[in-house]
Residue frames as a rotation matrix with the C-alpha (Angstrom) as fourth column:
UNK 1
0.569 0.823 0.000 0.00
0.823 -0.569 0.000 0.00
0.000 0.000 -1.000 0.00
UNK 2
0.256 -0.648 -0.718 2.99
0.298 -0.653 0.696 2.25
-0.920 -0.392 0.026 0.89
UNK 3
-0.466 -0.792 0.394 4.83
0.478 0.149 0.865 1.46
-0.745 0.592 0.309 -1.93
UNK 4
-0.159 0.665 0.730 1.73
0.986 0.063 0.156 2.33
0.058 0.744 -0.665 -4.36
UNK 5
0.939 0.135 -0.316 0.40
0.197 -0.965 0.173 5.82
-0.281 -0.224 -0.933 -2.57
UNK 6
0.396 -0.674 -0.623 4.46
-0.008 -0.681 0.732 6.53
-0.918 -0.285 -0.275 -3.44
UNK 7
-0.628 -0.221 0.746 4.59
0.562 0.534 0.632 5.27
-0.538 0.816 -0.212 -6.89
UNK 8
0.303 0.885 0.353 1.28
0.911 -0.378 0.165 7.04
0.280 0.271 -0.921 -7.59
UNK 9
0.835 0.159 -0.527 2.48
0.360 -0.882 0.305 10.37
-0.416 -0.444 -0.794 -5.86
UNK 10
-0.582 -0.812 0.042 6.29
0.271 -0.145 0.952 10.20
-0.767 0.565 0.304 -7.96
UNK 11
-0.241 0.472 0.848 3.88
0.894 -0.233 0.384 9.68
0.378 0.850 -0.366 -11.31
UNK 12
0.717 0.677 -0.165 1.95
0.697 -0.692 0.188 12.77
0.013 -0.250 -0.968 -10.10
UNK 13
0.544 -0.644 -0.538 5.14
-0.135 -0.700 0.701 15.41
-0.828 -0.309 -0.468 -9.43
UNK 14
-0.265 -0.937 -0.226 6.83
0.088 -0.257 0.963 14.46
-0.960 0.235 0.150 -12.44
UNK 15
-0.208 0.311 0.927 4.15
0.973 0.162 0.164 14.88
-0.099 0.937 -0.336 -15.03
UNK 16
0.843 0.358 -0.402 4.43
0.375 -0.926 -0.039 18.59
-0.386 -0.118 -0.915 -14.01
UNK 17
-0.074 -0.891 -0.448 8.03
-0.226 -0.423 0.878 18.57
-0.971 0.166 -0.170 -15.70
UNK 18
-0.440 -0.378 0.815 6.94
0.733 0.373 0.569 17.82
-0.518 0.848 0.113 -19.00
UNK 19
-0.914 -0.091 -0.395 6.14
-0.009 -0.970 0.245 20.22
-0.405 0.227 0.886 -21.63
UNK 20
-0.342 0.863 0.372 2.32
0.535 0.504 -0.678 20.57
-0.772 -0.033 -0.634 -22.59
UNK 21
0.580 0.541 -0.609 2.61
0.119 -0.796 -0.593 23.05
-0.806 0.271 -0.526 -25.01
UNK 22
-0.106 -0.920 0.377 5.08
0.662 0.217 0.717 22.33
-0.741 0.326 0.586 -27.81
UNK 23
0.069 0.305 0.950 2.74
0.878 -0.471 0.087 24.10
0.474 0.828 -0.300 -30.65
UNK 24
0.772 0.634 -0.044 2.77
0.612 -0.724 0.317 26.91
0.169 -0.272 -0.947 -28.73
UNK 25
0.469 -0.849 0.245 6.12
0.150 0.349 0.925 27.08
-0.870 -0.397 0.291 -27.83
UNK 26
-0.268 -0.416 0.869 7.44
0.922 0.152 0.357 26.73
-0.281 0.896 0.343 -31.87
UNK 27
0.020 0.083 0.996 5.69
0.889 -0.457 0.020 29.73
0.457 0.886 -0.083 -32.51
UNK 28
0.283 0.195 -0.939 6.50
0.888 -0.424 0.180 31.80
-0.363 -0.884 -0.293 -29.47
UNK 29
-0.155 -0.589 -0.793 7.18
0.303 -0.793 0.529 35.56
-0.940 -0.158 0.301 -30.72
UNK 30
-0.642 0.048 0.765 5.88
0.726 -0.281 0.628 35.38
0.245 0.959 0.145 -34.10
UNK 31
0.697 0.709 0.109 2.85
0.717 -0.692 -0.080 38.00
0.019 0.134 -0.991 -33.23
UNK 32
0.755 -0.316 -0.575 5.55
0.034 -0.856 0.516 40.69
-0.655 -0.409 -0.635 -32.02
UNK 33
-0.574 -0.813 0.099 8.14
0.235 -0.048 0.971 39.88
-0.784 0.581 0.219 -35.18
UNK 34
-0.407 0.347 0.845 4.96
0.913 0.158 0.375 40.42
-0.003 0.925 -0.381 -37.11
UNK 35
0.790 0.604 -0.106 3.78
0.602 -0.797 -0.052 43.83
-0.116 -0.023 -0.993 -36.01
UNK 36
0.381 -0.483 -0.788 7.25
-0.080 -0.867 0.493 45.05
-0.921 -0.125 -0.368 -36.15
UNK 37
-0.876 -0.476 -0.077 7.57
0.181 -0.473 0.863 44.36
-0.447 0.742 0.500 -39.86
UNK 38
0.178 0.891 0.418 4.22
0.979 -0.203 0.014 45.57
0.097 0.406 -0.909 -40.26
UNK 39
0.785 0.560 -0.264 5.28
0.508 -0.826 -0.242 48.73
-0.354 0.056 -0.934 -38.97
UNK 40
-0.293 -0.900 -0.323 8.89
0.014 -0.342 0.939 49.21
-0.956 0.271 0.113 -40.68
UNK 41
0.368 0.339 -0.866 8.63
-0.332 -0.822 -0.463 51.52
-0.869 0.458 -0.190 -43.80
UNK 42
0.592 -0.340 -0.731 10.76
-0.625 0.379 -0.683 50.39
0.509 0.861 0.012 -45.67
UNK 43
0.905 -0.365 0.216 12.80
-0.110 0.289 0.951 47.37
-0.410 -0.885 0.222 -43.94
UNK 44
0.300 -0.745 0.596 15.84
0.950 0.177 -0.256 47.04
0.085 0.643 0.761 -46.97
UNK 45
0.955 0.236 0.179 16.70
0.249 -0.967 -0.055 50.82
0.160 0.097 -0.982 -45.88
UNK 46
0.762 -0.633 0.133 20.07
-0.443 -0.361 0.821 50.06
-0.472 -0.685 -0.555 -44.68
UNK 47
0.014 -0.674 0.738 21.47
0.964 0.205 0.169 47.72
-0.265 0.710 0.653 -47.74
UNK 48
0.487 -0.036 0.873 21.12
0.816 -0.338 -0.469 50.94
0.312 0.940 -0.135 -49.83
UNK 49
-0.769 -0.639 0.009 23.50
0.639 -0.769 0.013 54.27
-0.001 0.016 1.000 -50.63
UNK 50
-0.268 0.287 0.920 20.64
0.207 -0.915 0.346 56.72
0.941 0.283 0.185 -51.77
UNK 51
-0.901 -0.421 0.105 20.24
0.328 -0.820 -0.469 59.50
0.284 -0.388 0.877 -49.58
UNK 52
-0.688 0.700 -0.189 17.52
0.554 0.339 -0.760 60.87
-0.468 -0.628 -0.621 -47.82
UNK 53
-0.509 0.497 0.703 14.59
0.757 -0.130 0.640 62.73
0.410 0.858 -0.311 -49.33
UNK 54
0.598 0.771 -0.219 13.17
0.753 -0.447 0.482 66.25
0.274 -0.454 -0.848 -47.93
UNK 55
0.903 -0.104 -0.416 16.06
0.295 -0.553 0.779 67.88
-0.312 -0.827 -0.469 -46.77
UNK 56
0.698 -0.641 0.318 18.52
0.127 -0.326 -0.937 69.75
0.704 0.694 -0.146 -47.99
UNK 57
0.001 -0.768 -0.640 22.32
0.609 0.509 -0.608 69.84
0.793 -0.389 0.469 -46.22
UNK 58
-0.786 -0.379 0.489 21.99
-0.027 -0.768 -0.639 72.94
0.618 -0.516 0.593 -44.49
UNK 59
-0.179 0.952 0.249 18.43
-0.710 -0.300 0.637 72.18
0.681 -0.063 0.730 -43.43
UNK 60
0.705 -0.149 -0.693 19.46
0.460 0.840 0.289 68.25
0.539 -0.523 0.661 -41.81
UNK 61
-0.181 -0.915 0.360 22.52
0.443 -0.403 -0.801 70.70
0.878 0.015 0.479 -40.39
UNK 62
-0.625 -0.334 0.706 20.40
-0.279 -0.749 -0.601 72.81
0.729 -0.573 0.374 -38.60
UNK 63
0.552 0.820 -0.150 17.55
-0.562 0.499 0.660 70.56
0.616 -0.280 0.736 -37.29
UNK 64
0.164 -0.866 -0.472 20.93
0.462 0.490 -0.739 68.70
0.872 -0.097 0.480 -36.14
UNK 65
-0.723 -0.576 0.382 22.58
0.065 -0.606 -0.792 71.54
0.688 -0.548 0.476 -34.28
UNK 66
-0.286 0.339 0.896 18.98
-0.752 -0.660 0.010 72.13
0.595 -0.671 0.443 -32.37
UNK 67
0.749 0.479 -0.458 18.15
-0.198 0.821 0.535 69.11
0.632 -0.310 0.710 -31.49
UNK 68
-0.225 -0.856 -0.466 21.77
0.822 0.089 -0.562 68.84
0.522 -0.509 0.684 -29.77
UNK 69
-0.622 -0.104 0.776 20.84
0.250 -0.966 0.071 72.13
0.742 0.238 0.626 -28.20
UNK 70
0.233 0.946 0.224 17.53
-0.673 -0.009 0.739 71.29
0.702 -0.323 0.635 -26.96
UNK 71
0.561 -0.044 -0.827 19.79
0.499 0.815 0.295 68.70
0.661 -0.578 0.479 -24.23
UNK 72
-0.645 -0.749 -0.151 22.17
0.581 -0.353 -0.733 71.45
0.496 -0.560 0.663 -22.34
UNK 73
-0.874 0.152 0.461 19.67
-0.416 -0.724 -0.550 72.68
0.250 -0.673 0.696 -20.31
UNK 74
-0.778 0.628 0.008 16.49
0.620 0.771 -0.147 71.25
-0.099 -0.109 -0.989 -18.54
UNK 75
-0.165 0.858 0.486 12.93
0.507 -0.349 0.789 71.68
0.846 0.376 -0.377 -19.72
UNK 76
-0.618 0.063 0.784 11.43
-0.480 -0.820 -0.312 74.77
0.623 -0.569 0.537 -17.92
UNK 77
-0.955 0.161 -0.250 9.31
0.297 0.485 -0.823 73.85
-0.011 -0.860 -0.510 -14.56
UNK 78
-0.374 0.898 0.232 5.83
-0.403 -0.383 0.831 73.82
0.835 0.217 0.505 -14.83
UNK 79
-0.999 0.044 -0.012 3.96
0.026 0.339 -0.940 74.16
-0.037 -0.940 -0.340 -11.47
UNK 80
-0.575 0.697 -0.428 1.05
-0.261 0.340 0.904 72.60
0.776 0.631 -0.013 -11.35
UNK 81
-0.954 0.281 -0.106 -1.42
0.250 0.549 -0.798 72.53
-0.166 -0.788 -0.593 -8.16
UNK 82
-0.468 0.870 0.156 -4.84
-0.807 -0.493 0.326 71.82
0.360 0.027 0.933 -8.67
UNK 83
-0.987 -0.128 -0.095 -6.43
-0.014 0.658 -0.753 70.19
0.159 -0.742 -0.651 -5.30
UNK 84
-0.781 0.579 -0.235 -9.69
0.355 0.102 -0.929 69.20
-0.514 -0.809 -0.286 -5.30
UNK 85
0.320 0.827 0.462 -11.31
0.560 0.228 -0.797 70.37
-0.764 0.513 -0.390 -8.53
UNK 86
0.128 -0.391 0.911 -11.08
0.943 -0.236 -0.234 72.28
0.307 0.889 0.339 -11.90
UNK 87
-0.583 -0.612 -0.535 -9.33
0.682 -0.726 0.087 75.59
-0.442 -0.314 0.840 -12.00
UNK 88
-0.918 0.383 -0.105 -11.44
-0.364 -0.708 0.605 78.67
0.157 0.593 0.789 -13.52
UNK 89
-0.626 0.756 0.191 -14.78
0.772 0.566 0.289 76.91
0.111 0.329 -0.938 -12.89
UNK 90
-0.875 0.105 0.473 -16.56
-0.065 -0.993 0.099 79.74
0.480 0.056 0.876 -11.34
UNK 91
0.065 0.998 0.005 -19.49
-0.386 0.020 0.922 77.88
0.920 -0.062 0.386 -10.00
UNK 92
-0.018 0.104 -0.994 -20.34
0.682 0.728 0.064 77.25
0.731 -0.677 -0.084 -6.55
UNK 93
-0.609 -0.332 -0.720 -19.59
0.765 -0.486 -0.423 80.26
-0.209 -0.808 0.551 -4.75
């Protein structure tokens, strides 16, 4: 009787190490490799030489320079207290 109730409890504990899901498993990650070349423009952008389109040198130059600009100082503080309800409402009083 021993022997069984432990024979029967081994079978039990080690049919939680096997894998029940193999099909599921094979295709793990295809949904998320498939929205991200759904959402890449062009994905062959980096075999090619040709230049970009829209901008001219002095224009990618200066969009450049501000954007590098727009990091040596922090964004301005915005103080924001509104406790209890909407600001400007005007009703109630």
């Amino acid at each position: 009787m021993k022997t069984q109730t432990l024979a029967i409890l081994l079978a039990l504990l080690t049919a939680g190490c096997q894998t029940p899901t193999p099909n599921y498993d094979a295709r793990f990650g295809d949904a998320v490799r498939d929205a991200k070349r759904k959402m890449t423009i062009h994905p062959d952008a980096g075999k090619t030489t040709d230049t970009g389109l829209g901008l001219d040198g002095r224009a990618a130059h200066d969009s450049l320079i501000r954007y590098h600009e727009s990091f040596k100082e922090p964004p301005p503080v915005v103080n924001v207290i509104n406790i209890g309800g909407a600001i400007g409402s005007g009703g109630g009083r």
